[in-house]
C-alpha positions in Angstrom: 0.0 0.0 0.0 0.7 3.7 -0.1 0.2 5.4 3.2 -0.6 9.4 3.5 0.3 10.7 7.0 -1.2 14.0 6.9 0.2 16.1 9.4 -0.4 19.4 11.5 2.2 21.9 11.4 3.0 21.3 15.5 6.1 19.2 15.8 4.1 17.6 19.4 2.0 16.2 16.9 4.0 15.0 14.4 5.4 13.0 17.0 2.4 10.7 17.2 2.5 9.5 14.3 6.1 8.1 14.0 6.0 5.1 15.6 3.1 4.4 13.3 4.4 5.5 10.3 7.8 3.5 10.9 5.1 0.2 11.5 4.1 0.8 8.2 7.5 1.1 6.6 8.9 -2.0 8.3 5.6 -3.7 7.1 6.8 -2.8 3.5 4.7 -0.3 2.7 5.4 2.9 1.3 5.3 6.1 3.4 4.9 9.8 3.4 4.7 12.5 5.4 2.7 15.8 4.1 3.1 18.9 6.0 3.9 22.5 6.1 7.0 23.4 4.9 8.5 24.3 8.5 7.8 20.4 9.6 10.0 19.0 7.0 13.5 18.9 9.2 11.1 17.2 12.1 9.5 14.3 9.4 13.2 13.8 7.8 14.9 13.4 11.3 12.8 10.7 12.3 14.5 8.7 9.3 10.6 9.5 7.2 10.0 10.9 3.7 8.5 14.0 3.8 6.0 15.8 1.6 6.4 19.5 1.8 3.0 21.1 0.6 1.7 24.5 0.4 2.8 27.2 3.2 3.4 27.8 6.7 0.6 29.2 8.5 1.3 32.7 10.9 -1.0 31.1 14.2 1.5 30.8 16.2 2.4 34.7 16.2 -1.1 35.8 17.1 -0.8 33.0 20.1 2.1 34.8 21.0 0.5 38.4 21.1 -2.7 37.0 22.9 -1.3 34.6 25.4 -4.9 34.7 27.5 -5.9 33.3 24.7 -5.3 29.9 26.2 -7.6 29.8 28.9 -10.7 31.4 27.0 -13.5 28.7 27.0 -13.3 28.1 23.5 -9.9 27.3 24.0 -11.6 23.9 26.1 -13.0 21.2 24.2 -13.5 19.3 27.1 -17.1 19.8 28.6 -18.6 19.5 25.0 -20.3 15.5 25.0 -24.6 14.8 25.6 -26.0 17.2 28.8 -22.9 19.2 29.1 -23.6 22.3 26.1 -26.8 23.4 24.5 -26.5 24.2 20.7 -26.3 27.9 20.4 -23.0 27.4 22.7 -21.4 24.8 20.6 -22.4 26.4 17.4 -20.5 29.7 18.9 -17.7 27.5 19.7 -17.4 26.2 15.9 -18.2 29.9 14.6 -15.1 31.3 16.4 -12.7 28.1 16.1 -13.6 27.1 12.8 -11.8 30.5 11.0 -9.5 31.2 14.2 -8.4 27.8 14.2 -9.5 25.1 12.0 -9.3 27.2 8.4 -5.4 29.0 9.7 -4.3 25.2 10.3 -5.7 23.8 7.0 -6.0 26.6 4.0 -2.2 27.1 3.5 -1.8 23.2 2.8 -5.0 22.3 1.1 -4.3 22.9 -2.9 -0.7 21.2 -1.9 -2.1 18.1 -0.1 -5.2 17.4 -2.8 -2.7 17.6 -6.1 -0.3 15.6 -4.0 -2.8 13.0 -3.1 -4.4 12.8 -6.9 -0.4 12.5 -8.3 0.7 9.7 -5.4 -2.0 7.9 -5.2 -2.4 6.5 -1.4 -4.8 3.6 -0.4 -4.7 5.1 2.8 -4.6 8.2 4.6 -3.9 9.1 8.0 -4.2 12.4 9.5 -4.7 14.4 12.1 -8.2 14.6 14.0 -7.7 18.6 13.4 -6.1 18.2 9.5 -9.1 18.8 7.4 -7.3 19.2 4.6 -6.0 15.2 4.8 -9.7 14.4 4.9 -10.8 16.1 1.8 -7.4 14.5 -0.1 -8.5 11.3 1.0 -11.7 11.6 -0.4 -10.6 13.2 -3.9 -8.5 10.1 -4.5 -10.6 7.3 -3.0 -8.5 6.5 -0.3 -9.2 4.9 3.0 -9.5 7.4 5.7 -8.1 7.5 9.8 -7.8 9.6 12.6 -4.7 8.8 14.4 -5.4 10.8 17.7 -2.9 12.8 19.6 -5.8 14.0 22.6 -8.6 12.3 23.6 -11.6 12.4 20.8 -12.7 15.8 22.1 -13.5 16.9 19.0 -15.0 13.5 17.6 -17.3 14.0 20.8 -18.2 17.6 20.1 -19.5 16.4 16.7 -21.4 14.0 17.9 -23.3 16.6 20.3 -23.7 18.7 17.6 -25.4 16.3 15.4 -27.7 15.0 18.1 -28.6 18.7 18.9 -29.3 20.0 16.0 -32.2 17.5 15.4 -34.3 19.4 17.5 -33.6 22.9 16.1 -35.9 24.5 13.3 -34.5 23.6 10.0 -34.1 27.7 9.1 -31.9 27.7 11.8 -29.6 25.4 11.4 -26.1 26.4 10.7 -23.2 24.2 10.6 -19.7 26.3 10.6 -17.6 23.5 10.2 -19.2 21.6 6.7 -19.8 25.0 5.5 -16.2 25.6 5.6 -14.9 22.0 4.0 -18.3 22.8 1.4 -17.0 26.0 0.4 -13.1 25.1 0.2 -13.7 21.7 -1.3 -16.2 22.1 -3.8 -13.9 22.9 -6.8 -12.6 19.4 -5.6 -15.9 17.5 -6.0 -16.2 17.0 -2.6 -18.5 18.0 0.0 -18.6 17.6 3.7 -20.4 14.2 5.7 -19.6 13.3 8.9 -17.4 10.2 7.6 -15.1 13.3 6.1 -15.1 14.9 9.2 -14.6 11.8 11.4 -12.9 8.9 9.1 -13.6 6.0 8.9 -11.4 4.7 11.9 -10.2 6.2 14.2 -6.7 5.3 16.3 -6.8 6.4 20.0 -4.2 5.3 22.3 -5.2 6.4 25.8 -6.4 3.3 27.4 -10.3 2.5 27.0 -11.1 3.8 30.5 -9.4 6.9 30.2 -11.2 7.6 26.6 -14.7 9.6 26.1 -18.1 7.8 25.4 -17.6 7.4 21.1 -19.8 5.7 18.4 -17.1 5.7 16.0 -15.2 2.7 14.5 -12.2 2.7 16.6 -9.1 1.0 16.9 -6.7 0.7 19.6 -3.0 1.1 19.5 -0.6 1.1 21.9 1.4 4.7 23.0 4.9 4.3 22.2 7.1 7.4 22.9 9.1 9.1 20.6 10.7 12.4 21.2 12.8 13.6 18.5 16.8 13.0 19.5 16.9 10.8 22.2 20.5 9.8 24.6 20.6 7.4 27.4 22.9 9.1 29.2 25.3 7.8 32.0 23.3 9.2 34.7 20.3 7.8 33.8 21.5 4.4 34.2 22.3 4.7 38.1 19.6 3.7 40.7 18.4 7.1 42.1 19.7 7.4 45.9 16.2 8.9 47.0 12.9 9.3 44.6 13.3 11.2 41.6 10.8 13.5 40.1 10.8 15.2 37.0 9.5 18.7 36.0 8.8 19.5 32.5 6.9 22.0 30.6 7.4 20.7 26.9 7.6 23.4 24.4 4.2 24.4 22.7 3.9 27.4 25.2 7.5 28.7 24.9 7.2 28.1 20.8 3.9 29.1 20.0 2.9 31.3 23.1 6.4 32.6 23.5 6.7 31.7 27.4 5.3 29.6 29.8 2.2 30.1 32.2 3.7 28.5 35.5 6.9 29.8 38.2 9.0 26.8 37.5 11.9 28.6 39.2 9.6 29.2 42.2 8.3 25.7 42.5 12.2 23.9 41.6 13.3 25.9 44.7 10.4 24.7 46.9 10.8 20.9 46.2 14.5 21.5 46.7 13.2 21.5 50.6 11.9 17.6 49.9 14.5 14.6 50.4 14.2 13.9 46.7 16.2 14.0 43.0 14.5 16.9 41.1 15.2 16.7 37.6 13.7 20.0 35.1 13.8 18.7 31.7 13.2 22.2 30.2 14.0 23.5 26.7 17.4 26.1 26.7 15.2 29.1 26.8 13.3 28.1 29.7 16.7 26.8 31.1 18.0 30.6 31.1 15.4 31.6 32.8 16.2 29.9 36.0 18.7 31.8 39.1 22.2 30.6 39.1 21.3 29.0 43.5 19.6 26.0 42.5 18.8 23.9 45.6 22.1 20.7 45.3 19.2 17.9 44.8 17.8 20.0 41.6 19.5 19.4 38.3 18.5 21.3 34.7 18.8 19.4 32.1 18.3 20.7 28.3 17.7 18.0 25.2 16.4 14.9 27.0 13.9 13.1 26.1 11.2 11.9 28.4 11.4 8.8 27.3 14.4 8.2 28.9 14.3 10.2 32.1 10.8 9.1 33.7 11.0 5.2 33.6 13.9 6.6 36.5 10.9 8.6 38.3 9.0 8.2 40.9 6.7 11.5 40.0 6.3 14.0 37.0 5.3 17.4 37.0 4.1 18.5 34.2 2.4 21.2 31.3 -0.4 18.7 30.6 0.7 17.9 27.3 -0.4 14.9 25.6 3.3 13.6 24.9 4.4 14.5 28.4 1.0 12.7 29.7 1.4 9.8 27.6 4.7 9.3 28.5 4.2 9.0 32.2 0.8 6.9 31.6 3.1 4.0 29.7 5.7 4.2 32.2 3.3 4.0 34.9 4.5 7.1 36.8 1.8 9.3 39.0 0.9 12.8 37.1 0.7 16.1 38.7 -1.4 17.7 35.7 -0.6 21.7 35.7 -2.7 22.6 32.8 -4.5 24.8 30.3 -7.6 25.5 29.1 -6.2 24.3 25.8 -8.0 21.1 23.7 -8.4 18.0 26.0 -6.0 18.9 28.7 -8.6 19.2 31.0 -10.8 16.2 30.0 -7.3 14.2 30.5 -6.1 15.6 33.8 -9.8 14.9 35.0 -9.6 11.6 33.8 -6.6 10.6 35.2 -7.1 12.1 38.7 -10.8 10.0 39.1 -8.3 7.6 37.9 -6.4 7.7 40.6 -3.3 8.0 38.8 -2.7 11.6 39.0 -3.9 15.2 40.6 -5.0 17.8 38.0 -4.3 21.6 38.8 -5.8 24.6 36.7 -2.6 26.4 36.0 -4.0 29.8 37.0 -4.7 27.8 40.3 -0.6 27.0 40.4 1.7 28.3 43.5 4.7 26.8 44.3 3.8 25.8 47.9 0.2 23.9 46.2 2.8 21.9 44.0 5.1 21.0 46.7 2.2 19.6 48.9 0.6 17.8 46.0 4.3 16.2 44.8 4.6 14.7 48.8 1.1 13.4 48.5 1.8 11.3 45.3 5.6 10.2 46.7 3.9 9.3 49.7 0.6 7.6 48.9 0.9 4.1 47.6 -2.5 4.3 45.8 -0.9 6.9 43.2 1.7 4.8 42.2 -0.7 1.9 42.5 -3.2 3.3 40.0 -0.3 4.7 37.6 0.6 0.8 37.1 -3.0 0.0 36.7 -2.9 2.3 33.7 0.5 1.1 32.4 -0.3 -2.1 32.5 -3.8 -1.3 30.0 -2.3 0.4 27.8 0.4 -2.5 27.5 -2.6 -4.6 26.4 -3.0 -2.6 23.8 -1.6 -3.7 20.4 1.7 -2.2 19.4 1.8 -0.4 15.8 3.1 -3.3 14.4 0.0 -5.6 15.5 -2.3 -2.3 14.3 -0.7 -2.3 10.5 -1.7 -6.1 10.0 -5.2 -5.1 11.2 -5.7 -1.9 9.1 -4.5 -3.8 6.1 -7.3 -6.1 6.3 -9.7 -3.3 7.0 -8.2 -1.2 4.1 -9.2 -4.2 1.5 -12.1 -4.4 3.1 -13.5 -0.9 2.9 -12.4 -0.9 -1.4 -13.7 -4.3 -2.4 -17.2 -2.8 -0.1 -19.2 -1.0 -2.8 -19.4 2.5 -1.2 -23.0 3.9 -0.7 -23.3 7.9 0.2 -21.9 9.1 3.3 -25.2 11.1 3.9 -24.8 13.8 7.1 -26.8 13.8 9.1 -29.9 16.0 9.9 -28.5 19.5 10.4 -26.0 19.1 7.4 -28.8 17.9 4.8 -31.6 20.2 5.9 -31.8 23.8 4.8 -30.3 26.6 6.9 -29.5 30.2 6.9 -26.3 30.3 5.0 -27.4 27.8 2.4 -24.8 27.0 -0.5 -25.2 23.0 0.4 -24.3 20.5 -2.1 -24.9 17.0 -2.3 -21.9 14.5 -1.8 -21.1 12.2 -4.6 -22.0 8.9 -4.6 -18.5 7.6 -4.8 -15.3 9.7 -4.0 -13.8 11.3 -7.4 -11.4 8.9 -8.6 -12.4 5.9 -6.2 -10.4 2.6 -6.9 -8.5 -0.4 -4.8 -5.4 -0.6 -3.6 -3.1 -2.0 -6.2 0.4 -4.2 -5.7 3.4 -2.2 -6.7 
């Protein structure tokens, strides 16, 4: 087969999909990476063959100059499934992210990823849950179609309340932001929006099955494995801590696209200097200058390590409430102190994980150093964290690996072409009329619809 991995232009996300993509590419298959321009050193490090396509998009400069922007409510996809938003709320929340968000993410790449798609070919295409512009490719060349998650399905959950609630609004009021975009940027393609475009027709979610949302979708399990760009064991790493090591990290999405971070770090390394314990901060150089030249002796700054190979040493992680950071510590079974954002799922996760019992979540605006210090002794010194972090390990090692998932999804490809495809109708409140009008019927078949052929 030829496998599409259509990528966002965030280097945390790209890193998702490596493992998966390498799975495919020691199955034999052949692989690409399509992204913005400014993820082709991050796709060609990993050892992948990347796909430059159209431009970079200017997002992350506006994040910068608006950096409450992360803990607006639309920010939070999180409290979006059945009983928790009424329609006019979520249809606000798809009017503002839609051409804030969605549209910045996707136009610059669109033209680029469709003519790439109809030139290569690819029996399958997997992209991210927020890269539109992957969905409509797949559908112009008749490819099989995935999600491979990097949250949890927030957004495949918000869709689903949408739909249901829309049913019981009058048909002249029904609007639908999000297929009205796709409609109006896709329809020179041939393609218009359904809610298999919008969702795939699998979806790949690695959190373990009793961390995920409630979901009606097809989807498919695969194990977490973490990768994290450049990686060294270094010598250190391979001693047996003398007391119990916890690491502090803030990845780097605030410091790269929000231009700092939102929480004291120097403030709360010098108050868990006062525990008997190995602090390590895993920070990137800029937030490494940031910190005095008196660290406590049992805290040590480190720059360029990769998570992967510092927390199976730990005992505890503080952390940003990034997915990779979070998914790191989940396979490594290692309690969570969750400091976190408004942003996507974070909250939804750090929720999760803290009924759980794996974890404590903190609202970062909720963050003193003193409130860390007391919530790092309580999960050093209560057995049921670390207890509950193995529970989680240990289901998410049940999961199968990539390698196990590329057998499956090769079956499920041949499956889905040999199929004779009826219409992907939408449902109610995209087939109905509504105030904006300008709706269009999808085809019956996708626009150059075919099987996968043996090269």
């Amino acid at each position: 087969m030829r496998v599409l991995f259509a990528g966002l232009s965030e280097k945390s996300h790209l890193y998702t999909m490596v493992p998966l993509a390498w799975a495919f590419v020691t199955a034999g298959h052949d692989v690409l990476v399509a992204g913005s321009p400014s993820m082709t050193p991050a796709v060609t490090a990993a050892g992948l063959v990347a796909a430059p396509v159209g431009s970079d998009h200017a997002l992350h400069a506006d994040m910068a100059g608006s950096r409450d922007s992360q803990d607006a409510d639309v920010a939070n996809w999180s409290r979006l499934g059945p009983g928790q938003v009424d329609w006019p709320t979520l249809r606000e929340r798809y009017e503002i992210s839609v051409p804030w968000g969605f549209a910045r993410y996707n136009e610059p790449v669109m033209d680029d990823m469709v003519a790439l798609a109809r030139d290569w070919r690819p029996d399958l295409v997997i992209r991210d849950p927020l890269a539109y512009a992957g969905a409509v490719a797949a559908r112009v060349c008749g490819a099989a179609h995935a999600r491979l998650l990097w949250c949890a399905d927030v957004y495949g959950q918000a869709r689903r309340t949408f739909v249901e609630l829309a049913r019981d609004v009058p048909e002249t009021e029904r609007v639908d932001p999000l297929a009205e975009w796709i409609d109006d940027r896709a329809r020179s393609y041939g393609v218009a929006c359904d809610e298999e475009l919008l969702n795939g027709q699998f979806t790949i979610d690695t959190l373990p099955p009793s961390l995920r949302p409630p979901s009606a979708l097809h989807q498919l399990s695969m194990r977490y494995l973490p990768y994290n760009g450049a990686a060294v064991q270094w010598d250190w790493l391979r001693e047996e801590p003398k007391q119990p090591r916890v690491c502090v990290t803030l990845g780097s999405t605030n410091t790269e696209a929000y231009g700092g971070d939102y929480v004291p770090v120097d403030d709360i390394l010098r108050a868990l200097g006062g525990l008997d314990i190995d602090v390590v901060a895993a920070l990137m150089p800029e937030q490494a200058e940031q910190l005095g030249d008196d660290l406590p002796p049992n805290v040590r700054a480190v720059s360029g390590i990769a998570l992967k190979t510092l927390l199976p040493t730990c005992s505890a992680v503080v952390h940003h409430g990034g997915w990779g950071s979070f998914s790191t510590a989940l396979v490594n079974g290692v309690p969570q102190l969750a400091l976190s954002t408004n942003v996507a799922d974070q909250e939804l996760r750090g929720r999760s994980l803290e009924k759980a019992g794996a974890g404590i979540f903190v609202h970062h605006s909720d963050v003193d150093a003193g409130q860390v210090l007391a919530d790092t002794r309580l999960l050093l010194q209560e057995p049921a964290f670390a207890a509950a972090a193995r529970r989680l390990r240990d289901e998410s090692a049940a999961m199968p690996s990539p390698h196990a998932l590329v057998a499956h999804m090769e079956r499920l490809v041949a499956d889905a072409v040999s199929t004779p495809r009826t219409p992907a109708h939408r449902p109610d409140p995209c087939n109905t009329p509504h105030t904006r009008g300008r709706r269009t019927a999808p085809p019956t078949t996708p626009p150059g619809y075919r099987a996968p052929q043996s090269r």
